[in-house]
Each structure stands twice: as C-alpha cells, then as structure tokens.
C-alpha positions as CSV (number, residue, x, y, z in Angstrom):
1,X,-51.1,-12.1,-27.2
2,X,-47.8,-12.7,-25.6
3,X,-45.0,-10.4,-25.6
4,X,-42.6,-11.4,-28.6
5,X,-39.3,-12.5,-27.7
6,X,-36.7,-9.8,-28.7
7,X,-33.5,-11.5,-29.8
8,X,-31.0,-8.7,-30.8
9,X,-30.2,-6.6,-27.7
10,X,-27.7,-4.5,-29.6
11,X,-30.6,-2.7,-30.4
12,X,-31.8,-2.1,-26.9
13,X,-30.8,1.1,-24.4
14,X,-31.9,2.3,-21.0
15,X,-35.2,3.9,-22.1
16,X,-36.2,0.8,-24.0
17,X,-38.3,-2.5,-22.6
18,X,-36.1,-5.6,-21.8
19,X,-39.2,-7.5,-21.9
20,X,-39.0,-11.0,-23.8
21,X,-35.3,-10.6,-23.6
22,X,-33.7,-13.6,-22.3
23,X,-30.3,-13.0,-20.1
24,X,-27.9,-15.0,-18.2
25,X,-25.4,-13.6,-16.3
26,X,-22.3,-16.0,-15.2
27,X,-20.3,-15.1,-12.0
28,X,-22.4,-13.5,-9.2
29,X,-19.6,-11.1,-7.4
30,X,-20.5,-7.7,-7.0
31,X,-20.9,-6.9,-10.7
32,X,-22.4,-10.2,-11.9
33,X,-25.0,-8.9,-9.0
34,X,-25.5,-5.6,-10.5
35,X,-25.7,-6.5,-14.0
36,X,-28.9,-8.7,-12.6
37,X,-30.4,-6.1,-10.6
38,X,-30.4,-3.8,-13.6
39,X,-31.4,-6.0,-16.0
40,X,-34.0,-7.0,-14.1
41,X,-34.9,-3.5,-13.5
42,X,-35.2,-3.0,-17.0
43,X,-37.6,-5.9,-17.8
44,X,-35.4,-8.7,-18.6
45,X,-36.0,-12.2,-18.0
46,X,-33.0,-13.1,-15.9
47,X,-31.1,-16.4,-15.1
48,X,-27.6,-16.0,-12.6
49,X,-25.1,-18.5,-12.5
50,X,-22.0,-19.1,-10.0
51,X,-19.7,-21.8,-8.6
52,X,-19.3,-20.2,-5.8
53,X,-21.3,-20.4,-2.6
54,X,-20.0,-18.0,-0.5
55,X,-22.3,-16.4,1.7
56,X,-22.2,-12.2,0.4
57,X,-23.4,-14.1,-2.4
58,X,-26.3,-16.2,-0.9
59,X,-27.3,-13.0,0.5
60,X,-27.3,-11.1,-2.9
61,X,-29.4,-14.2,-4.3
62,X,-31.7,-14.5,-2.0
63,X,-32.6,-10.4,-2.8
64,X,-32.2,-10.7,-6.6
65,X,-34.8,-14.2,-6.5
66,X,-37.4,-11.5,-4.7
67,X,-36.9,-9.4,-8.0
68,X,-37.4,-12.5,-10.3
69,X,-34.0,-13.6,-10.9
70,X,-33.1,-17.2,-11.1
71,X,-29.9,-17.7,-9.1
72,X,-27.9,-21.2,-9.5
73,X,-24.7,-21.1,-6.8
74,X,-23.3,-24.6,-7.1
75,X,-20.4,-26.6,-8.8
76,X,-21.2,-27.4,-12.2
77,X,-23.5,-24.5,-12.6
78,X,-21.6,-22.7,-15.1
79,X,-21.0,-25.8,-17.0
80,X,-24.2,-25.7,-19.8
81,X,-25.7,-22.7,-21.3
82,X,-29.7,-22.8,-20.6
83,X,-31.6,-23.0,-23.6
84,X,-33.3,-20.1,-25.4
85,X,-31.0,-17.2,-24.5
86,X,-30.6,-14.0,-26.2
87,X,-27.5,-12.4,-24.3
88,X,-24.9,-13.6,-21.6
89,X,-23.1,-11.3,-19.4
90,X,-20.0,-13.0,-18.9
91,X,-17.6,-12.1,-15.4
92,X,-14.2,-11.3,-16.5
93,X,-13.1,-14.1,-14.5
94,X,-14.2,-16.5,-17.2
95,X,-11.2,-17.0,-19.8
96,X,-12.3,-17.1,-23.1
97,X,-12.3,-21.2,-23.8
98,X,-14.6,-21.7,-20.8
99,X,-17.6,-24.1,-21.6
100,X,-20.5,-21.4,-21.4
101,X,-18.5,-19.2,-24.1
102,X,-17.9,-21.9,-26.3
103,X,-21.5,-23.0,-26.3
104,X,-22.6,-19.3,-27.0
105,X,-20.6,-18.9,-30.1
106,X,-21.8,-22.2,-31.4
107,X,-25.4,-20.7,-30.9
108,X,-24.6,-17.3,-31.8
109,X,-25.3,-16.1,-28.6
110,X,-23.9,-11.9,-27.4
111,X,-21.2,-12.8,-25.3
112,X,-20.6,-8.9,-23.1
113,X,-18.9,-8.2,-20.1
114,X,-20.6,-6.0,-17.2
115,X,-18.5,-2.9,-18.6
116,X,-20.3,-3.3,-22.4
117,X,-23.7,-3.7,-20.9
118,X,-23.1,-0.7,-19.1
119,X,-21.5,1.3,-22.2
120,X,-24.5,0.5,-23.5
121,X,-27.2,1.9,-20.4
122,X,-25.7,5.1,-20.0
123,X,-28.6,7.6,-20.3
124,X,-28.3,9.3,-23.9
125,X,-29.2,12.6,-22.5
126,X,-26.8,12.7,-19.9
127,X,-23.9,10.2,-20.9
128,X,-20.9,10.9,-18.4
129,X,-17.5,10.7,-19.8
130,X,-15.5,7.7,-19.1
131,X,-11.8,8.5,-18.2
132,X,-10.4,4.8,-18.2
133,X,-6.9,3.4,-17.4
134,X,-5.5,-0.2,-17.3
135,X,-2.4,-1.8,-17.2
136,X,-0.5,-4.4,-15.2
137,X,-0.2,-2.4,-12.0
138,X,-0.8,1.3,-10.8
139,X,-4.6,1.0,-12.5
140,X,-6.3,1.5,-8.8
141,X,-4.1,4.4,-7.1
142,X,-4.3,5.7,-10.3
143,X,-8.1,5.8,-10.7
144,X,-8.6,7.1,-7.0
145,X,-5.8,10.0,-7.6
146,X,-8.0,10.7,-11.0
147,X,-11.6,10.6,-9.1
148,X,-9.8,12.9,-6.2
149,X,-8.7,15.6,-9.1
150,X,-12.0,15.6,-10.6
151,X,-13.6,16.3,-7.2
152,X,-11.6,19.0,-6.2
153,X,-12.5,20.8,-9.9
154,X,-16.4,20.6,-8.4
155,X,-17.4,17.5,-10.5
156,X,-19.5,14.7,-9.3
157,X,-17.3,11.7,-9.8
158,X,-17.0,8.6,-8.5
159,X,-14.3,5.4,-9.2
160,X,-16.3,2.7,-11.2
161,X,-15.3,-0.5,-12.5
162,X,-12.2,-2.6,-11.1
163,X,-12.5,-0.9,-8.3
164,X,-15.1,1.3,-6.3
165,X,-19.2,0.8,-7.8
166,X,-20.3,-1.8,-10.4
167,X,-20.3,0.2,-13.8
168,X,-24.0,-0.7,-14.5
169,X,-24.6,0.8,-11.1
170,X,-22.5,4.1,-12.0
171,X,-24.5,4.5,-15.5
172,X,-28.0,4.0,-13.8
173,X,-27.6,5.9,-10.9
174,X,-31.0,8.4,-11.2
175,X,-28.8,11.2,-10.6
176,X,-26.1,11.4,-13.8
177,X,-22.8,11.9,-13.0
178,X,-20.6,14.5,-14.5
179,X,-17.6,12.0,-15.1
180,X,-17.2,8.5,-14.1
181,X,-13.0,7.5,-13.6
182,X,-12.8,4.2,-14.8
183,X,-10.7,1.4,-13.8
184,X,-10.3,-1.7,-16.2
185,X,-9.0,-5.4,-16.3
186,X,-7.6,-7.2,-19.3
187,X,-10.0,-9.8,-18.2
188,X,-13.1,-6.9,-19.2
189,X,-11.5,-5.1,-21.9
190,X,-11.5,-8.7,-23.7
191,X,-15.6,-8.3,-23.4
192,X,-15.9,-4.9,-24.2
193,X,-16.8,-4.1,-28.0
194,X,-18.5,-0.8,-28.5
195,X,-17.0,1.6,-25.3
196,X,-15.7,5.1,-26.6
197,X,-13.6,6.5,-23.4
198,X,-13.0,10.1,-23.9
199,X,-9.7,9.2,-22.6
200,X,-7.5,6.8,-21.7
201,X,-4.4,5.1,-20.1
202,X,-2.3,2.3,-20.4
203,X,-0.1,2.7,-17.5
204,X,2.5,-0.4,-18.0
205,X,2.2,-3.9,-19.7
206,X,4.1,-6.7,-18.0
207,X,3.8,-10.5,-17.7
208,X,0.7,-11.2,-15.5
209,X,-2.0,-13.5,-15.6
210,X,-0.4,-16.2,-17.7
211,X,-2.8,-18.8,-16.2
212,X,-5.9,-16.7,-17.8
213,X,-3.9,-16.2,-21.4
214,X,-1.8,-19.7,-21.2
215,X,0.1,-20.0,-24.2
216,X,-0.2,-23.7,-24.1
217,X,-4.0,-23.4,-24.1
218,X,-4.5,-21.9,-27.1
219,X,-5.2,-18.1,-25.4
220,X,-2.4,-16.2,-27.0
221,X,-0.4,-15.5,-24.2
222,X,1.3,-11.8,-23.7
223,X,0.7,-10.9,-27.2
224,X,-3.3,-11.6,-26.2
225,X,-2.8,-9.9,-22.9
226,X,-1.3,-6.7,-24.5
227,X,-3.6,-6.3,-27.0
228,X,-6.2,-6.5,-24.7
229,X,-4.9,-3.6,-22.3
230,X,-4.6,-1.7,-26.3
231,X,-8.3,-2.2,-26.9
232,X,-8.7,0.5,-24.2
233,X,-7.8,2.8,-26.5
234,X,-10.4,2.5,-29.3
235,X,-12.7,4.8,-30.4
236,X,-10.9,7.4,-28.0
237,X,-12.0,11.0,-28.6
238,X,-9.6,13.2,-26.6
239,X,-6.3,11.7,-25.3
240,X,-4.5,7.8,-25.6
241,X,-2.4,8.2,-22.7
242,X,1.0,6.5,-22.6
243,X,4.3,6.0,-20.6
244,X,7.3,7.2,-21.9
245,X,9.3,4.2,-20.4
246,X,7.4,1.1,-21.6
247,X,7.9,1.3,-25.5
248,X,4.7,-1.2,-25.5
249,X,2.2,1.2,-24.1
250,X,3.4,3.8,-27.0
251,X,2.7,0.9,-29.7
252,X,-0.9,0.4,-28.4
253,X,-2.0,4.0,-29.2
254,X,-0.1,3.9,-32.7
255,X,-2.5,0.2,-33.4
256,X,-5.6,1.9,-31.8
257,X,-8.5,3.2,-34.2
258,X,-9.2,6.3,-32.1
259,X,-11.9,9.7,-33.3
260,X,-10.3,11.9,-35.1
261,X,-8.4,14.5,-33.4
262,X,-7.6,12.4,-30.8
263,X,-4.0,13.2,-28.7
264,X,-1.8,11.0,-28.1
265,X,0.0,11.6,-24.2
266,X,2.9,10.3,-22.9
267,X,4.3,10.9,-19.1
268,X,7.9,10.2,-17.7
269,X,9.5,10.8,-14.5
270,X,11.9,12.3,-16.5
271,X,11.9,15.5,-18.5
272,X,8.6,16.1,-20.8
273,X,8.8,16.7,-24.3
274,X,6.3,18.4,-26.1
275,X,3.0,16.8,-25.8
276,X,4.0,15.0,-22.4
277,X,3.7,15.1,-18.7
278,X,6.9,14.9,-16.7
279,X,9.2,15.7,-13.7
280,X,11.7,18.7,-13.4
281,X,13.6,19.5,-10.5
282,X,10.9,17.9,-8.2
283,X,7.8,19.4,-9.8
284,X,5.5,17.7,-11.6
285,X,5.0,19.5,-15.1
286,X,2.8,19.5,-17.6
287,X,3.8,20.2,-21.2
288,X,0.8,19.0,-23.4
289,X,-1.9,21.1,-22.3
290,X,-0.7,24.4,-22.9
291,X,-0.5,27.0,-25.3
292,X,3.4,27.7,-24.8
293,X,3.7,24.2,-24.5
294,X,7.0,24.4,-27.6
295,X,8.9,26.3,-24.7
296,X,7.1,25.9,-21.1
297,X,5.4,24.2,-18.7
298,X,2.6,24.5,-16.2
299,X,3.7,23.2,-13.2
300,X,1.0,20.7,-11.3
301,X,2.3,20.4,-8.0
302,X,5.7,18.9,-6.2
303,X,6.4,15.3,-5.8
304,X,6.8,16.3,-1.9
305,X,2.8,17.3,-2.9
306,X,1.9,13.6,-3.1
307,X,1.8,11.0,-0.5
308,X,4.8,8.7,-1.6
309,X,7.5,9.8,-3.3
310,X,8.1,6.3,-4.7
311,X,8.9,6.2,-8.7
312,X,5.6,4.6,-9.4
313,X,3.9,6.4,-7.2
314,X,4.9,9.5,-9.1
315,X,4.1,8.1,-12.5
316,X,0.6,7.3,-11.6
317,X,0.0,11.0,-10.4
318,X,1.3,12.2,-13.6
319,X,-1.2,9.5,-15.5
320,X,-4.1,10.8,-13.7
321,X,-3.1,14.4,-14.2
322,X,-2.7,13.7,-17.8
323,X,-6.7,12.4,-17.5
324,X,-7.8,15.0,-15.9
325,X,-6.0,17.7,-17.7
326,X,-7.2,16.4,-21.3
327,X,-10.6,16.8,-19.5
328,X,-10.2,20.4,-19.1
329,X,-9.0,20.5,-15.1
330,X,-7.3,22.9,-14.0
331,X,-3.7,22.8,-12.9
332,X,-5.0,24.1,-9.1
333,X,-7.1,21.3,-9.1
334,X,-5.0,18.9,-10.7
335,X,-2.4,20.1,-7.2
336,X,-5.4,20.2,-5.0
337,X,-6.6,16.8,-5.9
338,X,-3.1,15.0,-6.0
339,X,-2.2,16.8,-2.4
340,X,-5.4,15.3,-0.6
341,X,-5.1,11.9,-2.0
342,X,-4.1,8.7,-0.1
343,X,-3.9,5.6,-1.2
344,X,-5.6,2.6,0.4
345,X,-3.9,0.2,2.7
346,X,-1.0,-2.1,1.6
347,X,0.5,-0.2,-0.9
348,X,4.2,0.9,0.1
349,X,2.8,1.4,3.4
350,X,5.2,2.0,6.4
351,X,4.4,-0.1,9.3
352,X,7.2,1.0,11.6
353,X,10.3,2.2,12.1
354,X,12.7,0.8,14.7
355,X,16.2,0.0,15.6
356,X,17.0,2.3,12.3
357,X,14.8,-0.6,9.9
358,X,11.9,0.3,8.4
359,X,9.1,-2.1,7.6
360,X,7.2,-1.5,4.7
361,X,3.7,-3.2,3.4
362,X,3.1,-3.0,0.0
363,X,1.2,-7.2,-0.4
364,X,-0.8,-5.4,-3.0
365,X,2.5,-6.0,-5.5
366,X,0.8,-9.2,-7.0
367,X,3.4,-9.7,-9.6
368,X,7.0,-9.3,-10.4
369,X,6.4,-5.8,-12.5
370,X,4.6,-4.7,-9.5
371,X,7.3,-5.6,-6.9
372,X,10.0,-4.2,-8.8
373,X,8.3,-1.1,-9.2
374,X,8.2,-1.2,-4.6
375,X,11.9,-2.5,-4.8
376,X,13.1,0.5,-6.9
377,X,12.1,2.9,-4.4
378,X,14.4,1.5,-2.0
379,X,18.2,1.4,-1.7
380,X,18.9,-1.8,1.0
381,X,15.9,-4.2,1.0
382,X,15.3,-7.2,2.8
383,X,12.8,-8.7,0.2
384,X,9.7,-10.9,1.7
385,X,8.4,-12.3,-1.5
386,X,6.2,-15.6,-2.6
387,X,3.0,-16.9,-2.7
388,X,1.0,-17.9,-6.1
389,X,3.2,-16.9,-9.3
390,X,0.4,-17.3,-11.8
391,X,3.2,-18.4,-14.1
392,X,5.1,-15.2,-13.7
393,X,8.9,-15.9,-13.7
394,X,11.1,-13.6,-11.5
395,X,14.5,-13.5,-13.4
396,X,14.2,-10.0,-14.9
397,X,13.6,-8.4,-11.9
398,X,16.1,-10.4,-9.8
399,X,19.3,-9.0,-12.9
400,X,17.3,-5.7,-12.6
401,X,17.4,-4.7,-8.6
402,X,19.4,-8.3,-7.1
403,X,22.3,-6.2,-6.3
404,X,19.9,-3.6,-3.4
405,X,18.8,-6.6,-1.5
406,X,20.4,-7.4,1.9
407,X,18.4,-10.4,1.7
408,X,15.3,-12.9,1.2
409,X,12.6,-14.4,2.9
410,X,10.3,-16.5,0.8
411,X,6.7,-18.3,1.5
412,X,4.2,-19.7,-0.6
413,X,3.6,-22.0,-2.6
414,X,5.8,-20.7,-5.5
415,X,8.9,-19.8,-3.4
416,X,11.0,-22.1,-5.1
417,X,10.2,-20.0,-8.8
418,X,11.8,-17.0,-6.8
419,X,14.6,-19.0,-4.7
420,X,16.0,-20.2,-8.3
421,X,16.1,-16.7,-9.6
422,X,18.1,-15.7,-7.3
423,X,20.2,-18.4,-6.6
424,X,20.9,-17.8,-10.8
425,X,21.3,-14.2,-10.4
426,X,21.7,-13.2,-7.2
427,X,23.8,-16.2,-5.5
428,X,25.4,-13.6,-3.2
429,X,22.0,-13.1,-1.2
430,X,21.2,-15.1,1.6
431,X,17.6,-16.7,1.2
432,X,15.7,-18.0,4.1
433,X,12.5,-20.4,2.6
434,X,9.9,-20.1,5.6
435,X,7.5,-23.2,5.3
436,X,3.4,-22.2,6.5
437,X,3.8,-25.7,8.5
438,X,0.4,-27.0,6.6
439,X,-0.7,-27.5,3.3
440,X,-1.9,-25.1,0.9
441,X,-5.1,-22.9,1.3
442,X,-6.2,-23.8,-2.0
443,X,-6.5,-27.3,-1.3
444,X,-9.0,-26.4,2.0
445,X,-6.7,-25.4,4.4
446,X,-7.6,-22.8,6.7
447,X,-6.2,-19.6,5.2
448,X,-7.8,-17.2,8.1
449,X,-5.0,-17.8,11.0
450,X,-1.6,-17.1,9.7
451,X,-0.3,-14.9,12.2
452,X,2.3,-17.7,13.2
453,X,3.9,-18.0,9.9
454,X,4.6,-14.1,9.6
455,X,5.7,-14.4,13.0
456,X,8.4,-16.2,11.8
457,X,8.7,-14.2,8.5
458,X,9.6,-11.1,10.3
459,X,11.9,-12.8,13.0
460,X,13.7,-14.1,9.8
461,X,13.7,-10.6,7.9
462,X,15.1,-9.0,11.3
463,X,17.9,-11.8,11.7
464,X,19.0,-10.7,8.1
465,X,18.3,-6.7,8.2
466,X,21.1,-3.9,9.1
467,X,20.4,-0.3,10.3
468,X,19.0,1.9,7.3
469,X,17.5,-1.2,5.1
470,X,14.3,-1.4,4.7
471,X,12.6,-4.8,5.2
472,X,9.5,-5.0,2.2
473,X,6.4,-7.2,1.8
474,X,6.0,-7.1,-2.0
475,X,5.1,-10.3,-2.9
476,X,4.9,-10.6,-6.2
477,X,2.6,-12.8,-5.9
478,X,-1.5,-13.9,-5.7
479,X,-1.8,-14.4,-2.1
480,X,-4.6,-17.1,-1.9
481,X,-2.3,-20.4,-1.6
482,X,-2.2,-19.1,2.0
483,X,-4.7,-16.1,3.1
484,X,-7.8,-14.8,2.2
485,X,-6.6,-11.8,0.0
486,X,-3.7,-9.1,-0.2
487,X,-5.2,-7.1,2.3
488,X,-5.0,-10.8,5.0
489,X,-1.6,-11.0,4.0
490,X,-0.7,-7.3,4.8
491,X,-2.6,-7.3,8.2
492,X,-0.8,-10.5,9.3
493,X,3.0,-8.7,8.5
494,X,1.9,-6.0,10.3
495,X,0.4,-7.0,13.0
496,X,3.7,-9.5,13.2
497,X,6.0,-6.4,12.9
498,X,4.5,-4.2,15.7
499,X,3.9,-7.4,18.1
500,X,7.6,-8.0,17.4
501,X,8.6,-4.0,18.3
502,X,6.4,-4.3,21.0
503,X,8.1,-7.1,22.8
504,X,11.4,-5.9,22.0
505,X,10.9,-2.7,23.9
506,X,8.9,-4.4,26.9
C-alpha cells in the first residue's frame, strides 16, 4: 500500500511525517534553499523553482538534487504551477499578482512564505521567542543591536530572517535557542498568517517599494505596504513597539489584534512619557519598564555609549532596548550590549577625513526616508545621491533638509527624479549630473568595474565641498542600474575617496 497523499499541511509540525506531502518552493536564494533542505528533511516531496541561474545557486541545487529535490533554474520556470501540489513556499520577492500565486488560489493551493513555514517548525517543547521588527529602514542595525543585548544578558541568540540565518534554519537548529531576533520584510509579513512574536517593532513607515505594491497594478500601494509592516503586530503577547515621531507606526498597534495584556511601547529621541523609551540630557532612558515608571527612569546607557550618534542611529538603539527590556533584560545588559555593537559596513560610515571634509558612506540608504534620516545628522552636506528610485519621489525630503546642502552630485539611472526636486525646491544648489559613460547594468552591462565613475563622483563632490561639510553617499536609491549591490557601490566611493587623499598628499 502506498503512502496516502496528505493535502492539509496546516495540520503538520516538526515531529510529524511530510511524507505524501507535495511542496514547491519558488525563488532558490538562501531561504528558498533552506525551506527545501528542511522540508526535505522532513519527508516532503520537493520541487524548487528559480529564474535565476546564478552560480551560489547552481551550487545549492546541485546539493539539494542529492537530497531529492527537483531544482528548475531557468527563465520561464516560475511561470506554471506543477500539478498535484499541496503547499507552495513562495520568496518574498514574488508580488502578490505573479502567475504561480494566481494559479494557486485558483486551485486552492497554501500559499506561505519561508517565515510561516518556519512559525510553524519551531519545536513545541522548546519554541524560542521571536522579538521581530520591520519598517522602511533601521530594521537590520536594529536587529543586530537587539541580538548584541540579548547576548550580553547570557542568552543564546542569533539574528534570523532579513538578515543573518534562514528562519527555517534558526527553528531547526538541534540545539533550541533561547530567543531568535527577528528581522522582517513587507514582502514576508504579506505571507505570514499564523506568527505570534512575543514582541514587536515597527520602526518607520515611508514610501518604498512602489514597484512591488504599484498602485496602477491593482496591489494597493502605501496603504498595502503599511498594513503589511502592521501585520507584525498580530497576535503579539508582550509589547507592539512604536515610534513616537511617525503617527503611522502608533496607528498599526491601535488596528492590531494582539493577546491580551499586551503593552503597547513607543520611543522618541525626545523626552519619554510614561510607558516610553526616550533621550534626556544625552542618556538613553527607559520609562516603561519600571515600577516608578509615573515619576523616574532607568537610565540604559549614553548616546556617547553607542557607535554613532546620528538621530536614527539613536532611535534604533532605543527600539532594540525597548525589545529586549519587554523581554526581561536588564538595563546593564541592555548598556553592555548597545556599548559593544557596530554596525556593518556602509552605514553612516566615515571614510576619511581630510582638508577639514569628511567623507561619509552610508549606500545602504536605499530610499528617500532612509537618506534623510543620514542627511539629518549632518549640518553642510555635499549630497551624492541616484541610482534606481523604485518609484520613490524625492520632494519631501528635498523641502525637509534642501537648505544643509552645499551641493549635489547625481548618478544613475533615476538622477533626473532627484535633479527636478531640487531644481523645484532647492534651485539655489548647484547639481552636477555624472553620466556612468555606458548603458545601464540592468540591461547587461557590466556592473562589476565602476571605479571610474566614482572617480569622477568624488572629484565632482570635492570641486563643490568647503572646510567642515561633509560630503555623503546616501543614495536613496537601489543600486543595481549600475553595481552589484549597496555594499559595490560603497567599496567603489571609498576606494575613490582614499585613492583621491592619497594622490593629493603624494
């Protein structure tokens, strides 16, 4: 007798056999991989597809095929949902209107992202909290400050999710962990049904990824996108933390169907309230989880403590303390964590400082929220901005901070959207438009060897900058029309900056 096809796994957890279970998994980057591996692992009958050939992924393939898995990396391959399948674990980079997802709902097919499988393998016995934050920027620094916190209170943590290890690798790791800090993406929360997050945090909501929710395709625009960031809030049992400043992250928790007893948390960089985190003369202070909390504070640990004292910088730390405080961490390790952690490369990162300038890579500030957020930190800025827009408009941010910059250099292939801000609200600042001499990378040109064009970015930036202004990559901006990633974009400015200093002082 053959083993009977199971068609509801809803109904299925780690302990249980896959077997008979039918699963294709679409997108094949590193959590489309592990969502295969474990699935596999579990008994499952497993079908991967991808339109991408890239080779990390004909590597994974080729290991996952050993297991069993079918793996189909080709164009077209996401185009048709196989027949006879009982769940499809969908990449977050697939929007919503995509031709696999349509075809599942016609059949009545699961649709889940990687994060609900996971939610859903987490070992009953042992099921680790999940601390989770999202919003449209700060969501990584502010996970790594919250898995540094939670390792200096003795806890075996580790960053999962948008950042760090796969969820479904986190949740069946042999060895439980204590707490898992969770990062997560608009793009997952849309697939994500069931998760309970002990806490969470909504950090800002502002317009990115228009191309994904595209009014004019029917997927909701900004209205979708915010209420996906808010569905990180559901079912929360301890804290909905929000910030003080963005009224929209405030009306998420007041929608949100949280457990009862749940707190809701806001932070500020300016004075707490009751029931908030916040900044008084330099310290960071807590107000929410103590008992004297009507008339005192606990202080955490200074804003000289932490490794930038830029404004958002400071509001993530006070977001992760918030986290790690409705956990029940201390306020020494709250100080102890926040003191030791630094941030990963190309966020407000000084390059160099010469000739009183000071150059500053921060190329992961991938959208206008994000680059205003690196432009408020500084008073005199020579801006280097441009790249892919995403459909992001730069007019609010050009009224907001046009009258600190010294000047602009643009690239990319959405330098113009910038350009005509400021020439509408800004006219006053010189703008320098710095063609890459070759068509786009996202047409097939060679993205990998840039160095020339940032070359002349940073002789540009130079020609413009005074003593005590700070010249700033913040993009706002997807980087891909022209490099690899952020992180090729950052390496090329700085390596243009130093060879610059360098010949200047031979």
């Amino acid at each position: 007798m053959g083993v009977p096809t199971v068609t509801n796994p809803a109904t299925l957890g780690r302990h249980d056999s896959w077997a008979g279970v039918r699963a294709v998994v679409a997108g094949f980057g590193a959590s489309g991989a592990a969502a295969v591996d474990n699935l596999l692992f579990l008994g499952a009958d497993v079908t991967a597809l991808a339109e991408s050939v890239a080779p990390t992924m004909l590597e994974r393939a080729e290991l996952l095929e050993t297991l069993g898995a079918r793996i189909e990396l080709s164009v077209g391959a996401t185009a048709t949902l196989p027949e006879d399948v009982d769940l499809l674990v969908v990449s977050p980079g697939f929007p919503p209107d995509a031709p696999l997802l349509v075809q599942a709902r016609e059949r009545d097919v699961p649709v889940w992202g990687e994060v609900e499988l996971a939610w859903r393998l987490r070992d009953p016995d042992r099921p680790a909290p999940w601390l989770c934050v999202t919003g449209t920027n700060g969501k990584t620094t502010t996970v790594q400050m919250l898995d540094s916190i939670l390792r200096a209170a003795g806890l075996r943590s580790v960053a999962a999710g948008n950042v760090g290890l796969p969820l479904t690798e986190a949740v069946m790791d042999p060895e439980p962990y204590d707490v898992i800090a969770v990062e997560l993406s608009s793009f997952q929360l849309h697939y994500t049904d069931t998760m309970a997050a002990e806490s969470a945090a909504v950090l800002n909501v502002a317009e990115d990824h228009l191309d994904w929710y595209d009014e004019a395709a029917g997927r909701g625009g900004m209205e979708v996108y915010a209420a996906d960031k808010g569905r990180i809030y559901e079912r929360v049992s301890r804290a909905c933390v929000y910030n003080v400043a963005d009224p929209t992250t405030e009306h998420l928790v007041r929608e949100a169907d949280v457990t009862e007893g749940a707190r809701a948390i806001g932070f500020t960089l300016g004075t707490p309230g009751v029931g908030m985190l916040g900044v008084v003369d330099g310290i960071l202070a807590d107000r929410a989880f103590i008992e004297q909390r009507q008339d005192s504070a606990a202080e955490l640990c200074t804003v000289e403590d932490l490794a930038s004292p830029a404004p958002h910088f400071v509001a993530n730390a006070l977001a992760a303390a918030a986290l790690a405080r409705a956990h029940g961490i201390s306020a020494s390790a709250v100080r102890d964590g926040l003191r030791s952690f630094r941030p990963d490369g190309h966020r407000i990162a000084t390059v160099a400082v010469a000739d009183e300038i000071t150059w500053v890579d921060d190329s992961k500030a991938t959208n206008p929220h994000a680059a205003a957020s690196s432009l408020a930190a500084y008073d005199a800025v020579v801006w280097v901005a441009g790249g892919l827009a995403k459909g992001a408009r730069f007019d609010d941010l050009v009224q907001a901070w046009g009258s600190r910059l010294r000047g602009a250099v643009l690239i990319g292939r959405d330098r113009d959207v910038i350009a005509d801000a400021l020439s509408r609200h800004a006219p006053d600042v010189p703008v320098i438009l710095v063609d890459s001499g070759e068509t786009d990378g996202v047409d097939g040109a060679d993205r990998t060897d840039q160095g020339g064009l940032m070359d002349r970015v940073v002789a540009a930036a130079a020609g413009l900058a005074q003593a005590g202004d700070t010249v700033l990559l913040a993009p706002g901006c997807a980087s891909m029309d022209q490099f690899a990633n952020y992180g090729a974009r950052g390496d090329a400015y700085a390596a243009a900056v130093r060879a610059r200093i360098a010949d200047r002082e031979t």
